[in-house]
C-alpha positions in Angstrom: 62.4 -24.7 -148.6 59.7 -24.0 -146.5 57.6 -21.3 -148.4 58.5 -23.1 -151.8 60.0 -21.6 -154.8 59.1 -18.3 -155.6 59.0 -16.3 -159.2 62.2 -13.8 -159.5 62.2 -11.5 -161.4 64.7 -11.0 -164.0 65.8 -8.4 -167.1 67.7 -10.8 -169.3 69.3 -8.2 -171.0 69.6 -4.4 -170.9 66.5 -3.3 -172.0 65.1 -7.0 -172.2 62.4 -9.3 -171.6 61.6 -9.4 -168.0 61.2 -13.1 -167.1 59.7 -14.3 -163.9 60.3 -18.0 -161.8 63.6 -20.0 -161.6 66.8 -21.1 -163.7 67.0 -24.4 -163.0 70.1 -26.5 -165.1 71.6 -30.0 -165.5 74.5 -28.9 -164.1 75.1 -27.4 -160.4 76.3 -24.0 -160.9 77.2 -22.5 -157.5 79.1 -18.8 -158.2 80.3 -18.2 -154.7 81.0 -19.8 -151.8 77.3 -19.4 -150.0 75.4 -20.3 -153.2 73.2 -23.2 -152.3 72.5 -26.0 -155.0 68.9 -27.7 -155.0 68.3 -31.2 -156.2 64.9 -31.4 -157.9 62.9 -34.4 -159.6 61.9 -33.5 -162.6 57.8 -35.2 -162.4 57.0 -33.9 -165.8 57.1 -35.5 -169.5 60.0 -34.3 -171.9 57.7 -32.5 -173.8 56.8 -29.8 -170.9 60.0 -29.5 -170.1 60.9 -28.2 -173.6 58.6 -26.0 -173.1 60.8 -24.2 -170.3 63.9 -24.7 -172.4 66.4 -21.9 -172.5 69.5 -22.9 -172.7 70.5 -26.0 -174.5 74.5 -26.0 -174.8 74.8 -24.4 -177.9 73.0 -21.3 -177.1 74.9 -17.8 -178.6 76.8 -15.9 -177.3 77.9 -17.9 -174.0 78.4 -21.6 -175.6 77.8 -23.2 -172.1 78.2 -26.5 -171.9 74.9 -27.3 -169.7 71.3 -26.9 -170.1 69.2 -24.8 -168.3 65.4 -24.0 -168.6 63.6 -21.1 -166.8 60.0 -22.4 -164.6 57.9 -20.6 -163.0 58.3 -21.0 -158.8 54.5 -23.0 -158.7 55.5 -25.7 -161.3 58.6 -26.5 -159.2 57.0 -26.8 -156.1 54.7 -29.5 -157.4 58.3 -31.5 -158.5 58.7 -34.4 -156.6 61.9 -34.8 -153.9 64.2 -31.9 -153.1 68.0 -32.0 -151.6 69.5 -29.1 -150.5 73.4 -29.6 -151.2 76.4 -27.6 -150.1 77.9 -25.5 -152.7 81.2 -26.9 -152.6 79.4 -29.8 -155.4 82.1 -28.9 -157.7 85.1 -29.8 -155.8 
């Protein structure tokens, strides 16, 4: 939280695109037990953030129910009000 959000990097599939920033989603999504689930305000208009869209519930082959866009680690860090929140969000 300190240094911000930084830009991962990530091969989305074998032999993929390499994307950099974040996954943020609508939905927390903790995997394990010391995942960590951030609360961001979104300070940006609907149109920008369809610009970051990647998933949007529907998308092939995983059918997730959630949406999820991909920003890079400097737009995030100008979003307004972050909450760290234990992973157990689910429960």
């Amino acid at each position: 939280m300190r240094d911000g959000f930084l830009d991962g990097e990530i091969a989305l599939h074998p032999g993929g695109v390499e994307r950099r920033g974040q996954f943020v989603s609508d939905t927390p999504l903790p995997r394990k037990s010391t995942d960590v689930v951030i609360e961001i305000d979104w300070d940006g208009t609907d149109e920008e953030l369809a610009g970051y869209e990647y998933n949007t519930r529907v998308w092939p082959p995983h059918g997730n129910d959630y949406r999820e866009w991909h920003m890079p680690g400097s737009r995030l860090n100008r979003c307004g009000r972050r909450i760290v929140r234990s992973s157990d969000v689910n429960r």
